[in-house]
Structure formats: structure tokens, C-alpha cells
NUMI-70147 format. One record per residue (C-alpha): residue number from 1; x, y negated, z. Coordinates in pm, 1 decimal, m for minus. Layout:
// NUMI-70147
atom num=NUM | px=X | py=Y | pz=Z
...
//
This chain:
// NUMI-70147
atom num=1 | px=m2229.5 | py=m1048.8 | pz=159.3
atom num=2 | px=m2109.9 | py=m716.3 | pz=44.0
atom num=3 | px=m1749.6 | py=m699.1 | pz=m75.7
atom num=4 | px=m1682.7 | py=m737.0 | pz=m477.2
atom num=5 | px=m1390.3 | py=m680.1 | pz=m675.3
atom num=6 | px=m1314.2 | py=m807.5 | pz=m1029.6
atom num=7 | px=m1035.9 | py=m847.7 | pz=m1273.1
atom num=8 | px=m919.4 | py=m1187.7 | pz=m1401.1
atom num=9 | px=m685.5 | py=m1297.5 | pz=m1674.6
atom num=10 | px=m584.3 | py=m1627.2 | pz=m1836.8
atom num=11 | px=m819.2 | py=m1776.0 | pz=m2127.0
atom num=12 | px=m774.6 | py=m2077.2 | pz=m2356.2
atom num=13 | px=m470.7 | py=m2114.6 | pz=m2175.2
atom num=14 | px=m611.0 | py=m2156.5 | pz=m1862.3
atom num=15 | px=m471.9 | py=m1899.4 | pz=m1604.3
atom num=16 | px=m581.4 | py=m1628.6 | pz=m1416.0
atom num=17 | px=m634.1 | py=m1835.5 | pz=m1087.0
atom num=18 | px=m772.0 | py=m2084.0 | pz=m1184.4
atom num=19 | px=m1058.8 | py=m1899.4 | pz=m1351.9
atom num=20 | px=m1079.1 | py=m1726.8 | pz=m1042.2
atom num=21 | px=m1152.1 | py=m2098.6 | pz=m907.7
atom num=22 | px=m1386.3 | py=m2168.8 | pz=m1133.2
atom num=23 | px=m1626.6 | py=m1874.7 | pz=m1071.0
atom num=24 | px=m1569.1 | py=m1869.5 | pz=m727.5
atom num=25 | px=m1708.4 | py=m2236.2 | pz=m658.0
atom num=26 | px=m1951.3 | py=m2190.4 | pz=m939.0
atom num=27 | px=m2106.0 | py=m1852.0 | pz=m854.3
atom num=28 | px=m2014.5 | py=m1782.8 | pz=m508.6
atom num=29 | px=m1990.1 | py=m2175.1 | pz=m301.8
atom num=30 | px=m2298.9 | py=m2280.7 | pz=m463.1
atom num=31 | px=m2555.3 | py=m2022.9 | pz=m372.6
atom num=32 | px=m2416.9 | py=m1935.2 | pz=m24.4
atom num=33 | px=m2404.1 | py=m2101.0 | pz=304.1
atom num=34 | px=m2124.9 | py=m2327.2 | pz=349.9
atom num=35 | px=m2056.5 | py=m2168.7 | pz=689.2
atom num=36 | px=m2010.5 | py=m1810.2 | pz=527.7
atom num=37 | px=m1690.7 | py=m1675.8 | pz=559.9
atom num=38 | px=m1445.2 | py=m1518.5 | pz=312.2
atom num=39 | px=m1157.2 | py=m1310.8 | pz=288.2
atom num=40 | px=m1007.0 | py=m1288.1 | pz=m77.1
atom num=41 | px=m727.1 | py=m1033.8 | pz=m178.4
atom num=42 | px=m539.3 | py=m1079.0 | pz=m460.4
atom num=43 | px=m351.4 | py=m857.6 | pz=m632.4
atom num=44 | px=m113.1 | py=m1048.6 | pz=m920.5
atom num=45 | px=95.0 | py=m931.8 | pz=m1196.0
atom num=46 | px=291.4 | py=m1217.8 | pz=m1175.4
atom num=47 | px=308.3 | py=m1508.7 | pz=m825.6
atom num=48 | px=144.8 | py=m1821.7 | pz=m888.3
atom num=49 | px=304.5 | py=m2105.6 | pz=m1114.2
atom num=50 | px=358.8 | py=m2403.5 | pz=m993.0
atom num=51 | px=81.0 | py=m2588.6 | pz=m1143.1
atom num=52 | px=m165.4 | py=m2308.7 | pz=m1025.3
atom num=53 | px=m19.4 | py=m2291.5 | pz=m673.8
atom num=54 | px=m92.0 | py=m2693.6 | pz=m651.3
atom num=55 | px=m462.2 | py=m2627.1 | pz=m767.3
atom num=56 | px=m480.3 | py=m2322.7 | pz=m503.5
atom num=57 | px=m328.4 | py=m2543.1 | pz=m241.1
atom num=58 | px=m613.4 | py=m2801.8 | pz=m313.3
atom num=59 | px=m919.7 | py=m2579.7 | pz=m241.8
atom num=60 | px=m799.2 | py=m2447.4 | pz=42.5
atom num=61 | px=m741.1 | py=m2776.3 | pz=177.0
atom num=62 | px=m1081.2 | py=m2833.2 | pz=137.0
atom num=63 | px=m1251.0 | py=m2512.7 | pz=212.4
atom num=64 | px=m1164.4 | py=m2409.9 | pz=545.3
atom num=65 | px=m1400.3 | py=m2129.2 | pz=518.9
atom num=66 | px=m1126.4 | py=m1923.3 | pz=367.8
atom num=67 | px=m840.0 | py=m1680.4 | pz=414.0
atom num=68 | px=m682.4 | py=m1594.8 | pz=93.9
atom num=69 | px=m397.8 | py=m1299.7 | pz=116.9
atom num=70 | px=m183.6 | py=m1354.6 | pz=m281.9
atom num=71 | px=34.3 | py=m982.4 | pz=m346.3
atom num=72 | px=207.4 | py=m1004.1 | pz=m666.4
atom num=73 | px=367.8 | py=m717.2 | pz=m848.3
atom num=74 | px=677.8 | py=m998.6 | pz=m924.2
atom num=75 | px=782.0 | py=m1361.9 | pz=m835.2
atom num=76 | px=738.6 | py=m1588.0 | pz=m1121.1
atom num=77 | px=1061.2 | py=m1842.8 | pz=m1231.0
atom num=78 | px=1203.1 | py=m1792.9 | pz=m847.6
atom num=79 | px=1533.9 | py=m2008.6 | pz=m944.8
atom num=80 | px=1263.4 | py=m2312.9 | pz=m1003.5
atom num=81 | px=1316.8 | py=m2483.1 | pz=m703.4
atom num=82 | px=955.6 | py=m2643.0 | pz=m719.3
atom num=83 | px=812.3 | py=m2298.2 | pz=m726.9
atom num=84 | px=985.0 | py=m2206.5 | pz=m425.5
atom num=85 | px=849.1 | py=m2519.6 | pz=m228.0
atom num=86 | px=458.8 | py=m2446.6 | pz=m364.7
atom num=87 | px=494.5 | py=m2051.0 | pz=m221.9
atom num=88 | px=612.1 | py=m2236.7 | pz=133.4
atom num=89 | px=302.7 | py=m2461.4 | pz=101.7
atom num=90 | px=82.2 | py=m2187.3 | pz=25.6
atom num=91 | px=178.9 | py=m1976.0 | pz=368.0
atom num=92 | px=201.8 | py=m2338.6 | pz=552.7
atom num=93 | px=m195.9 | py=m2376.3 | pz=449.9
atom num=94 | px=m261.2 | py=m2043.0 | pz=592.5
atom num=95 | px=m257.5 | py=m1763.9 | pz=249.1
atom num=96 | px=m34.3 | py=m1479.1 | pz=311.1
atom num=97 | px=214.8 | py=m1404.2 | pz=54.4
atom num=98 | px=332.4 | py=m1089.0 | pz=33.9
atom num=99 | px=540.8 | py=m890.3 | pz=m267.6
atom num=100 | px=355.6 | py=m590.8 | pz=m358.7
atom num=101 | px=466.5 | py=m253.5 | pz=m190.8
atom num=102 | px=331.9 | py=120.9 | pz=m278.9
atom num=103 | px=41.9 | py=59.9 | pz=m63.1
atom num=104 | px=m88.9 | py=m204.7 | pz=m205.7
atom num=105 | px=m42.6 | py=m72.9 | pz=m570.3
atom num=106 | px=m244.5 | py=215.0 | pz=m455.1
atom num=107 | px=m520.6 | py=9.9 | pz=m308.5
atom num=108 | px=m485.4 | py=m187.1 | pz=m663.9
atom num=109 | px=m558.2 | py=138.7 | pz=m845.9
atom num=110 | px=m824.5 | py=269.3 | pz=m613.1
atom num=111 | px=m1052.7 | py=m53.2 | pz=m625.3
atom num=112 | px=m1020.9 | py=m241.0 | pz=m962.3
atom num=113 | px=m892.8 | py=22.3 | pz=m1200.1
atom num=114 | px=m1046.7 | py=250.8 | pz=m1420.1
atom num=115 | px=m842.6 | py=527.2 | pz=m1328.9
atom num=116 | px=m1142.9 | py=816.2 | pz=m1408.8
atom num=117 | px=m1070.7 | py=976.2 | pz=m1039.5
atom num=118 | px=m730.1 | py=1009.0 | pz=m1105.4
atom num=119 | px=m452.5 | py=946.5 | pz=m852.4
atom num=120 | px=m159.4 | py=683.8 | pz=m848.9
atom num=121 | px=164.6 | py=769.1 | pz=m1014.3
atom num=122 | px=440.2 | py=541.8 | pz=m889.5
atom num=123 | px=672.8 | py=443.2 | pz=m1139.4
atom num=124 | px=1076.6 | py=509.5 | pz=m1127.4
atom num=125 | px=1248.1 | py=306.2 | pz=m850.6
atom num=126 | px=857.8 | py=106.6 | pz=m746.9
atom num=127 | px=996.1 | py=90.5 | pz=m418.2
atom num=128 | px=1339.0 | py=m32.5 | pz=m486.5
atom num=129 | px=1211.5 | py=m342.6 | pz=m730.2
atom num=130 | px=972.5 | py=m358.0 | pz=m434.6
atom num=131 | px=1298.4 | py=m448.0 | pz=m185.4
atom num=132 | px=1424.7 | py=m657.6 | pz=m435.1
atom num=133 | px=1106.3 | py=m879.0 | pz=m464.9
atom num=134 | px=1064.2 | py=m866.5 | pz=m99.4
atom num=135 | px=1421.1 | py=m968.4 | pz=14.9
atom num=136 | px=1379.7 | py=m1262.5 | pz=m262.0
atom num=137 | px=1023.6 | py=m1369.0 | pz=m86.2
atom num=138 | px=1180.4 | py=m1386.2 | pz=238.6
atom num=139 | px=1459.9 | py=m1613.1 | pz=145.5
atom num=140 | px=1240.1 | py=m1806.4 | pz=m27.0
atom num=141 | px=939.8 | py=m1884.7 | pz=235.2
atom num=142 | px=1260.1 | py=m1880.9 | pz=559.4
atom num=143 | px=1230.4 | py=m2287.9 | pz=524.5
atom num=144 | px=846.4 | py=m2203.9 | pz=631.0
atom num=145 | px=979.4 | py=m2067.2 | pz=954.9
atom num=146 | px=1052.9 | py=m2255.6 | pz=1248.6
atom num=147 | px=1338.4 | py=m2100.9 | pz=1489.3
atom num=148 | px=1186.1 | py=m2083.8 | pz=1849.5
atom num=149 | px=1368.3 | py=m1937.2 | pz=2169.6
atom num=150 | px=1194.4 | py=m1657.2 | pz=2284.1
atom num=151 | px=1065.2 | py=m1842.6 | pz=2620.4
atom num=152 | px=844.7 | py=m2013.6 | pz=2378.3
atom num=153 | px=491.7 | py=m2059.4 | pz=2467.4
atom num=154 | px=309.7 | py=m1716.8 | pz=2471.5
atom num=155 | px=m22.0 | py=m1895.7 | pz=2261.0
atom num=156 | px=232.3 | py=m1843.5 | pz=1981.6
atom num=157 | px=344.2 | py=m1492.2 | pz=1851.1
atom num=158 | px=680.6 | py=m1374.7 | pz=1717.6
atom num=159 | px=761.2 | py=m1221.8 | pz=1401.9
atom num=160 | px=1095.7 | py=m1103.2 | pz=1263.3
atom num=161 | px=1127.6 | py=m1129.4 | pz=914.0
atom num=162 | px=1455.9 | py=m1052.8 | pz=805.4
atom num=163 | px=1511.2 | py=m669.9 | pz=873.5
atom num=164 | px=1833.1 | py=m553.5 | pz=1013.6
atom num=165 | px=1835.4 | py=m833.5 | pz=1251.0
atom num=166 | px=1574.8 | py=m729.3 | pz=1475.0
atom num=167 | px=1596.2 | py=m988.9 | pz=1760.5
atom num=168 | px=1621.0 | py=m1281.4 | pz=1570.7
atom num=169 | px=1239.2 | py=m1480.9 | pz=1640.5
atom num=170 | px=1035.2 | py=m1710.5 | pz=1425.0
atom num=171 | px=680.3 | py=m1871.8 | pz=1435.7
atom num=172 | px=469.8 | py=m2056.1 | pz=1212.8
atom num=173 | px=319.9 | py=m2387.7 | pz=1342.0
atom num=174 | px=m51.7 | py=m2404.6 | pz=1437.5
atom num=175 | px=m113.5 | py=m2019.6 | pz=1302.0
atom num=176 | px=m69.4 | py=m1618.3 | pz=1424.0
atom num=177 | px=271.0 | py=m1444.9 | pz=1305.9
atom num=178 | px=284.2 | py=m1057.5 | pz=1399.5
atom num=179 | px=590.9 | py=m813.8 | pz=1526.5
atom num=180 | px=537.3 | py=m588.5 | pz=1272.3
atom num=181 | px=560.0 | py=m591.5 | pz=867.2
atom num=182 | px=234.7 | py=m373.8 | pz=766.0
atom num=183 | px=485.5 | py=m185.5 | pz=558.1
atom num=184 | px=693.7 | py=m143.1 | pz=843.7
atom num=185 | px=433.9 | py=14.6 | pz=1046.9
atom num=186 | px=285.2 | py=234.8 | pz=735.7
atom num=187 | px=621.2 | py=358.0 | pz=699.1
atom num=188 | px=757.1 | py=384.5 | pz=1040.4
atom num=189 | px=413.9 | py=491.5 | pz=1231.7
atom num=190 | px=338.3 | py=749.8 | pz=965.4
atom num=191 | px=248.6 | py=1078.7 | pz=1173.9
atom num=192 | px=283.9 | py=1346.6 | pz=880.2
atom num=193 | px=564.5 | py=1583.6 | pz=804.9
atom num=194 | px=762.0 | py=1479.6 | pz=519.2
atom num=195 | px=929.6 | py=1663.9 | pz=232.2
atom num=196 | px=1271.0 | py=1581.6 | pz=284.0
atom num=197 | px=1463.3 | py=1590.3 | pz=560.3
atom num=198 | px=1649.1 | py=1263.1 | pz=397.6
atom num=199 | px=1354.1 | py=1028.0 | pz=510.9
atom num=200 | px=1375.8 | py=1147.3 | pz=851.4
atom num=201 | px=1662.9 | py=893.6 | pz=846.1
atom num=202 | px=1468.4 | py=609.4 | pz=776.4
atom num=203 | px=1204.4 | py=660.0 | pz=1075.9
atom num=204 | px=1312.7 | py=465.5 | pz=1301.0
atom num=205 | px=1205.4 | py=450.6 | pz=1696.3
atom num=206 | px=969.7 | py=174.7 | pz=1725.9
atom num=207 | px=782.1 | py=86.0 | pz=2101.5
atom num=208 | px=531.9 | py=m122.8 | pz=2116.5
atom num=209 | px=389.9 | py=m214.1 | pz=2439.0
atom num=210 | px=85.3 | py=m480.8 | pz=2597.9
atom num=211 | px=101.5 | py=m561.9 | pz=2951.3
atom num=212 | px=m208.9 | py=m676.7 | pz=3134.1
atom num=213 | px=m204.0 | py=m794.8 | pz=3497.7
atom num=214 | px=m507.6 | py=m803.3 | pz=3730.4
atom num=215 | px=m460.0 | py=m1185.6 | pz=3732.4
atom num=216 | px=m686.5 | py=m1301.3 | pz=3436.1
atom num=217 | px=m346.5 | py=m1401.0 | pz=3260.6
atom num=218 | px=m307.9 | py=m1300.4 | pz=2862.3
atom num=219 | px=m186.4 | py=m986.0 | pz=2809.5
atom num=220 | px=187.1 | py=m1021.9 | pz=2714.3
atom num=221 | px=332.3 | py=m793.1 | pz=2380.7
atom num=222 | px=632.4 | py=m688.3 | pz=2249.9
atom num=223 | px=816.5 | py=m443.5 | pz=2013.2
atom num=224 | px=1166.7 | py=m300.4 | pz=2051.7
atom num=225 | px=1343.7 | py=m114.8 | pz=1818.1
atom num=226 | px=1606.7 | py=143.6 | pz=1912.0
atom num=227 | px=1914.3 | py=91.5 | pz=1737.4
atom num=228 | px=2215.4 | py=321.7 | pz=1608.4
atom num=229 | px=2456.2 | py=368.8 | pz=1926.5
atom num=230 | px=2270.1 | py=164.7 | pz=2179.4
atom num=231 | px=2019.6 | py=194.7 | pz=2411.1
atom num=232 | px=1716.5 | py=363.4 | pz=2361.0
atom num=233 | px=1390.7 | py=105.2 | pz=2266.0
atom num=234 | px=1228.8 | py=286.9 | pz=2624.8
atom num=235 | px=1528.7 | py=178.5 | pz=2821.4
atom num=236 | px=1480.9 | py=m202.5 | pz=2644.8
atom num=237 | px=1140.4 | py=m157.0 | pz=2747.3
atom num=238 | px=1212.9 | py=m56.2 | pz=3145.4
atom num=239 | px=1464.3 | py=m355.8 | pz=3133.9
atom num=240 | px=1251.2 | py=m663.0 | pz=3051.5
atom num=241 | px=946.6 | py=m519.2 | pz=3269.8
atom num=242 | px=1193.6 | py=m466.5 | pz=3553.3
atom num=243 | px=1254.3 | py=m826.6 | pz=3501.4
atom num=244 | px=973.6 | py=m956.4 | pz=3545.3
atom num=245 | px=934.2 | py=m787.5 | pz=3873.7
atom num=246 | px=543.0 | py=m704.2 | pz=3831.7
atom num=247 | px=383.3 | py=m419.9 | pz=4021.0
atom num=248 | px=m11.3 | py=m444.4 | pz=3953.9
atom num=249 | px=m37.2 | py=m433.6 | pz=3599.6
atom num=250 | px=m170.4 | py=m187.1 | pz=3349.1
atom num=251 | px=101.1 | py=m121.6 | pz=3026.7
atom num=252 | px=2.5 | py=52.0 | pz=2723.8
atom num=253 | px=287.1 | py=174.8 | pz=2472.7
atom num=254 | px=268.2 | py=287.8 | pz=2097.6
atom num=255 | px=584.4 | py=488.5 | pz=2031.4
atom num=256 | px=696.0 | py=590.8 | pz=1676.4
atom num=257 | px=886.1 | py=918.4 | pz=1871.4
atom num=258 | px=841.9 | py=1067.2 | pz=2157.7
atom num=259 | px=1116.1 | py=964.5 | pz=2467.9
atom num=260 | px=1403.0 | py=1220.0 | pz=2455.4
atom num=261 | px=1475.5 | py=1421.8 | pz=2785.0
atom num=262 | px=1693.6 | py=1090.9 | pz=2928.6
atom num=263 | px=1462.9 | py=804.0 | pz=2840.0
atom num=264 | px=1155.8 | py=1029.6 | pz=3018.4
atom num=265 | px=1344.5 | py=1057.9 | pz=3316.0
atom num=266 | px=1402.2 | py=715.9 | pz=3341.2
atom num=267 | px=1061.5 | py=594.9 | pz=3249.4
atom num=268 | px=958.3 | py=874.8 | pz=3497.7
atom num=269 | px=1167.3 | py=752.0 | pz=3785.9
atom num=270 | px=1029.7 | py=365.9 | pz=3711.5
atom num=271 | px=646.0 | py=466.2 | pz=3747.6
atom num=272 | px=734.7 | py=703.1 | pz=4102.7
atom num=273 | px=809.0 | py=381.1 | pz=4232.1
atom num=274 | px=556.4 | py=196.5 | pz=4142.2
atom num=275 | px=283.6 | py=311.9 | pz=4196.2
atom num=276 | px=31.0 | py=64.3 | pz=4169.3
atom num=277 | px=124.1 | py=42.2 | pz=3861.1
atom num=278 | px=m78.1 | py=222.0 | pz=3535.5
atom num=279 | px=120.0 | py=343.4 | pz=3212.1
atom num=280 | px=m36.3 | py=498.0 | pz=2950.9
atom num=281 | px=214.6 | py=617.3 | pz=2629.1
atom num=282 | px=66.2 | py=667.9 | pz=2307.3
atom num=283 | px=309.7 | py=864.3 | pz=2040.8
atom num=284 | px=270.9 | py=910.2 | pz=1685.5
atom num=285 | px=535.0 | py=1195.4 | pz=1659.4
atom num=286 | px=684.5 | py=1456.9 | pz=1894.9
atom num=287 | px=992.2 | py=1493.5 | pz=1911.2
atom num=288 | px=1208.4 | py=1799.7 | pz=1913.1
atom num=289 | px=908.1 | py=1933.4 | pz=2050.7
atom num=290 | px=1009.4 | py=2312.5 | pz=2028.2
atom num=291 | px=1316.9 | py=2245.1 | pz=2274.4
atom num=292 | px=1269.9 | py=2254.1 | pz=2629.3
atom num=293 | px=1460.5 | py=1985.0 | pz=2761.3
atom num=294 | px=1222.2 | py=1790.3 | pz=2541.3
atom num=295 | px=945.9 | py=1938.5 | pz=2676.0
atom num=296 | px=1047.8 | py=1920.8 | pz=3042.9
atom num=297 | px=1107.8 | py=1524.1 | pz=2960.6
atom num=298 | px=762.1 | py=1490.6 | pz=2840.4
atom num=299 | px=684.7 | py=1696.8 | pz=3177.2
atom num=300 | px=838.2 | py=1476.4 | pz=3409.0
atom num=301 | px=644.8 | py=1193.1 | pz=3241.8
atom num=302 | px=277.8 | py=1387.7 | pz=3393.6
atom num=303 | px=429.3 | py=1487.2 | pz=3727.0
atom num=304 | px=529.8 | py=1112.0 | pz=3767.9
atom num=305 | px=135.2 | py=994.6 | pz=3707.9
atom num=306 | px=205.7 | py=865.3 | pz=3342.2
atom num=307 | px=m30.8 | py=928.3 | pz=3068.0
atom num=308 | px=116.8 | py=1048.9 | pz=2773.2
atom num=309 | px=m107.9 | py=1152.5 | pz=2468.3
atom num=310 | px=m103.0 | py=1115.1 | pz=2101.7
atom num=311 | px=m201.7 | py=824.7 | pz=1862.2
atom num=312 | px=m563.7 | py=923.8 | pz=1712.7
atom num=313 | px=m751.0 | py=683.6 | pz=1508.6
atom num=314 | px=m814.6 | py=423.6 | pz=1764.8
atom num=315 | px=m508.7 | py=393.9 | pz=1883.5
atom num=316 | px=m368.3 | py=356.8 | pz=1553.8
atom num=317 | px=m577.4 | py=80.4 | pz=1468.0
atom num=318 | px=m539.1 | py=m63.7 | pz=1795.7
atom num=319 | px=m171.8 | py=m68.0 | pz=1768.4
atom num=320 | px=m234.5 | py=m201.7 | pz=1368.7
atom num=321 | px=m481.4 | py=m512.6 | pz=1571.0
atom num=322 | px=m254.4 | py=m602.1 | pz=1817.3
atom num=323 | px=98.5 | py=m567.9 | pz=1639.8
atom num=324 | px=47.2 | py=m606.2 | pz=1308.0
atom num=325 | px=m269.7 | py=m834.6 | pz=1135.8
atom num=326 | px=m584.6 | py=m840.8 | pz=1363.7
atom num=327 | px=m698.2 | py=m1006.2 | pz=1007.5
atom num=328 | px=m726.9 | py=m711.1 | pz=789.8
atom num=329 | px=m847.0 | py=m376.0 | pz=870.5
atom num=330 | px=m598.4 | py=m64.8 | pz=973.0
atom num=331 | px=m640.9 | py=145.2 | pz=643.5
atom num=332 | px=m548.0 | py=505.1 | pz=769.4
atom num=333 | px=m378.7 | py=708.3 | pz=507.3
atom num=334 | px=m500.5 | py=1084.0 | pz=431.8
atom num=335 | px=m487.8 | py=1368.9 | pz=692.1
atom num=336 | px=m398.9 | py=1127.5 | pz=958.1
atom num=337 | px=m689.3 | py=1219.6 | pz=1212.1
atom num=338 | px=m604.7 | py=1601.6 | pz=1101.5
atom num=339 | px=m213.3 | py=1563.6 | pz=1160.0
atom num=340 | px=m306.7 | py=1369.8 | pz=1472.2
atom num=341 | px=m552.3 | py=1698.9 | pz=1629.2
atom num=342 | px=m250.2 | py=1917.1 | pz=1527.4
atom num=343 | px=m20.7 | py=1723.0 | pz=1692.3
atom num=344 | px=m251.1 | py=1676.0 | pz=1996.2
atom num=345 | px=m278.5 | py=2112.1 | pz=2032.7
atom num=346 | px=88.9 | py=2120.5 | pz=1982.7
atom num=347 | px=119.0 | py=1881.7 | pz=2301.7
atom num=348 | px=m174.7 | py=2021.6 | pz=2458.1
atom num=349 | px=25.8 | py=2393.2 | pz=2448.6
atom num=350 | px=357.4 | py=2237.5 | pz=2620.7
atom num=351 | px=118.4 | py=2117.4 | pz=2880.4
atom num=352 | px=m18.0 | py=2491.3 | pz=2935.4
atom num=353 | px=324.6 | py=2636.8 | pz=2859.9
atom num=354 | px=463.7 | py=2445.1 | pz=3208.1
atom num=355 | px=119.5 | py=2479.2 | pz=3403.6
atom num=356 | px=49.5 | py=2148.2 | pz=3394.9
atom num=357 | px=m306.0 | py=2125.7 | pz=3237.5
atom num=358 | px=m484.2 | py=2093.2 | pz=3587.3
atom num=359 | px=m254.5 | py=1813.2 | pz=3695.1
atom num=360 | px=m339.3 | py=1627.0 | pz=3328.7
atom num=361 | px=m681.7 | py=1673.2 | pz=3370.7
atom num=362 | px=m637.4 | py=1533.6 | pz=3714.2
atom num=363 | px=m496.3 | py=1207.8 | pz=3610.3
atom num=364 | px=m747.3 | py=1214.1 | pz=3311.6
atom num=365 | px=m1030.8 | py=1242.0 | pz=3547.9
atom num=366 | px=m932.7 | py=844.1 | pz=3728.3
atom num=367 | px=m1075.2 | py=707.2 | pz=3405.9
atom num=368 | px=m853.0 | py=424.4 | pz=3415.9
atom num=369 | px=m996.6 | py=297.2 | pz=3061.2
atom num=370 | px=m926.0 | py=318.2 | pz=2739.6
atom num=371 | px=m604.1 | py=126.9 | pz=2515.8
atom num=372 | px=m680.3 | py=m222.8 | pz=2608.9
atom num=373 | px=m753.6 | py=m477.3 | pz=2274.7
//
């Protein structure tokens, strides 16, 4: 079934959603298969009421055939303590609910507006009422959330919602939570220059790494986060895979940055002695790429047998699969595979610069396979 989009509003004082209801078992359950799938977006001006969120909650109770993902522009009555519990239940049944951020406005205005080829204009302070409406979400669906140490069982995945306090773990019962926000990892994984050197500040140094040993065992994930006066997310990283004292495995790493001159030393240092053991670094951003003890860093990371390369296409949407929503599809945003190639050149001329091609091409030639999925 090819994918549709349509606009919906209340009538005869029947809402939005549940006309959406209506035509959706009418038009769509009756004449299809009940064994086809479906994935419904919606995009709301307002979040459900409480009444509609009980009628929601109903059908997909009884149609297990579908994943519904609700992102409303604003939270309706969010004091109304009844409202609060239905936007738990609604997440506890498996929709996602999300508060709408610039992404998803643009999306909005791409598919079901008549915008005659015009672009989006964000409104004054979109992403700050954005914040606002996410931060109220949160507090709202944390009952939803049950606190788990982090020895839980690895069938279940972590997720931390409430940003600043990046080690603090959660998982949902019975369904898949992921490491990253997706407007964490539009924002932070972003690979173009930007305007103002102000929003360098908000980039911050994400690494997100999947280990896979030669034992048939499920690959194990994980994202670290550097933060203001401590270590470095790469040292993190060398810390909890020195502890689990593995040597036959094959890593692969999605960093936000580039290491700086001390973190490649160190990650340099770990793979000379082990050697059995297969690293491959992806980075969306160089950085301080025109200084050489950067580029010697990013030097010592070749001569020590570690791949290092930047994130193209695939590896962005691998990254997006395995960190983010395997659910929905990565989206890139415009000029990414061309930022990416000009990225990849500017890397491929420190390689030259230090006569280092040959021994790339070297390790290059071992084909030892592809970012793993």
C-alpha cells in the first residue's frame, strides 16, 4: 500500500481523531488484509483529550497491526490529571508521543500543506515553546518509566529521557526504548558548518559504539556523552571495554567529533595491544582539523591499525537504526552526502599530507566488512 497523507479536523463536534477512526476502519480495515501492516504519523495542533485518547487506546488494543507515532504542536489541559494518565496509557500501548520540534514542523509543511513550493518559516522562539512542551511531556509520561540498574537484561534497551542527567537509565516494559532523542541526534550529529559560532556550544561530543564478539552473542550498545570538565566520552568508552576484558571482538563507533590529540593516543595505545581486536571509528565532524597535533592524533589512530573515516549516508542511517528508532526511517537533511565527500577529501588530504595513504589503503584492503546492523 503506497503511503497517503490527509488532513483531518473536528465535525459535528466530533474530533479530529476520531474521524480519523472512522475512515480508517471504514476505508482502509475493510478492504485490506487484516495481516497488513501500518505505520500512522500524526501531526496535531493540539494532544489528544481525554475522551479521544480513551477511544485511541481502544483500537489499538484491538488492532495489533498498528504503530501509531501522535506529535502535537501543544499539550492539551496538562494540569488535568486524567489527561496526564491517558498520554501514559497511550506510550504503555505502544504509540509514541512526542512534542513537535522544527523537524517535524518541516516534515508537516512538506507533506500535507499547500505551501506552493515554498519553504518553512519558523516562527519567533518555535524552538523554545518547543523545550517548554517537551520538558512538560517528559514529566508527564516519567510514571511510564520503570527505573532499571544498568546490569539489566540486555533484551531490554536504555533510554535517558531527562537531559542533563545523562546516566540516569529507564525502560519501558515488554517494548524497545533508544539512547538517543531523534532531536538529539538531528541536532548533535548534524555534519554542516553553521552560521554562528554560538551553536558550536551546543554540539556536544556524542560516541556511540556496538560491540560484536565472534561468539554468536548480541551485539552490546552504548552512548557516552562527554561532559564539561571530565573525561572525554573516548576515554568512557576505553574504560567499560577494558572492563569487560574482551579481545576478539569487532567495535564500531559513531562520533559527533573527532578524538582530540590525547583521546587518539589513548584509543591508539588500547588497539596496539590488542590486536585481535577490529575498531572501526566513524566521525561526523573533524575537529580542529587544520592543527597538527590534531592531525597527528588522527595519525596515530592509522599507524595503530584503526579505521577511521567519515559518516556517509549509511553510516548515518546505521547509527539513526541502531541508536535512535529502527522504526522510522533516517531522514537525511540537505547537503549531507555533499558535506560528508567534503569532509571525506579534507581527511583524505591529512592522510597524504603525513604519507600515510599507502598504509590506509593497506588496512582498507583486509576488507574486514562493512558497519555491522
Amino acid at each position: 500500500m503506497q503511503p497517503s497523507q490527509m488532513l483531518f479536523t473536528d465535525q459535528d463536534n466530533i474530533h479530529a481523531e476520531i474521524c480519523f477512526l472512522y475512515w480508517f476502519h471504514d476505508k482502509v480495515l475493510k478492504v485490506l488484509s487484516p495481516r497488513e501492516e501500518f505505520k500512522i504519523t500524526w501531526y496535531m495542533s493540539w494532544s489528544p483529550c481525554f475522551e479521544c485518547a480513551e477511544q485511541v487506546l481502544r483500537f489499538l488494543a484491538t488492532h495489533h497491526n498498528l504503530s501509531l507515532d501522535i506529535f502535537s504542536s501543544r499539550l492539551y489541559n496538562i494540569r488535568d490529571p486524567e489527561n496526564q494518565q491517558n498520554l501514559c496509557r497511550l506510550v504503555q500501548e505502544g504509540a509514541q508521543v512526542a512534542a513537535m520540534d522544527l523537524y517535524e514542523f518541516k516534515k508537516c509543511w512538506k507533506k500535507l500543506v499547500d505551501n506552493g513550493g515554498r519553504r518553512f518559516r519558523p516562527w519567533k522562539k518555535l524552538l523554545t515553546n518547543f523545550r517548554y512542551q517537551d520538558s512538560k511531556l517528559q514529566e508527564i509520561l516519567r510514571p511510564c518509566y520503570i527505573p532499571v540498574p544498568s546490569s539489566s537484561s540486555s533484551t531490554l534497551s536504555n533510554i535517558c529521557l531527562t537531559k542533563g542527567l545523562p546516566e540516569t537509565r529507564f525502560c519501558v516494559e515488554g517494548r524497545r526504548v533508544h539512547l538517543l532523542s531523534e532531536e538529539e541526534f538531528y541536532s548533535q550529529f548534524y555534519n554542516q558548518r553553521v552560521k554562528h559560532l554560538c551553536y558550536y556550544h551546543g554540539m556536544k561530543p556524542y560516541l556511540c559504539y556496538q560491540l560484536e564478539q565472534f561468539n554468536g552473542q548480541a551485539p552490546l550498545k552504548g552512548c557516552l556523552l562527554s561532559e564539561k570538565g571530565k573525561q572525554h566520552a573516548e576515554i568512557l568508552f576505553l574504560d567499560k571495554i577494558r572492563s569487560m576484558e574482551l579481545s576478539q571482538v569487532i567495535i564500531t563507533c559513531y562520533l559527533t567529533w573527532s578524538p582530540c590529540p590525547n583521546c587518539a593516543w589513548q584509543l591508539a595505545a588500547f588497539k596496539r595491544d590488542r590486536p585481535d581486536l577490529i575498531l572501526h571509528i566513524y566521525t561526523s565532524r573533524l575537529y580542529f582539523h587544520w592543527k597538527r597535533p590534531f592531525q597527528k592524533g588522527l595519525c596515530s589512530l592509522w599507524q595503530s591499525g584503526i579505521l577511521v573515516d567519515v559518516m556517509d549516508l549509511p553510516q548515518f542511517t546505521d547509527c539513526w537504526t541502531n541508536f535512535v528508532n529502527p522504526k522510522r526511517p533516517f531522514w537525511p537533511w540537505k547537503g549531507l552526502e555533499i558535506i560528508s565527500r567534503r569532509t571525506q577529501r579534507r581527511l583524505h588530504r591529512i592522510k597524504e599530507s603525513w604519507g600515510l595513504q599507502d598504509l590506509v589503503n593497506d588496512f582498507g584492503n583486509l576488507q574486514l566488512g562493512p558497519p555491522m546492523s
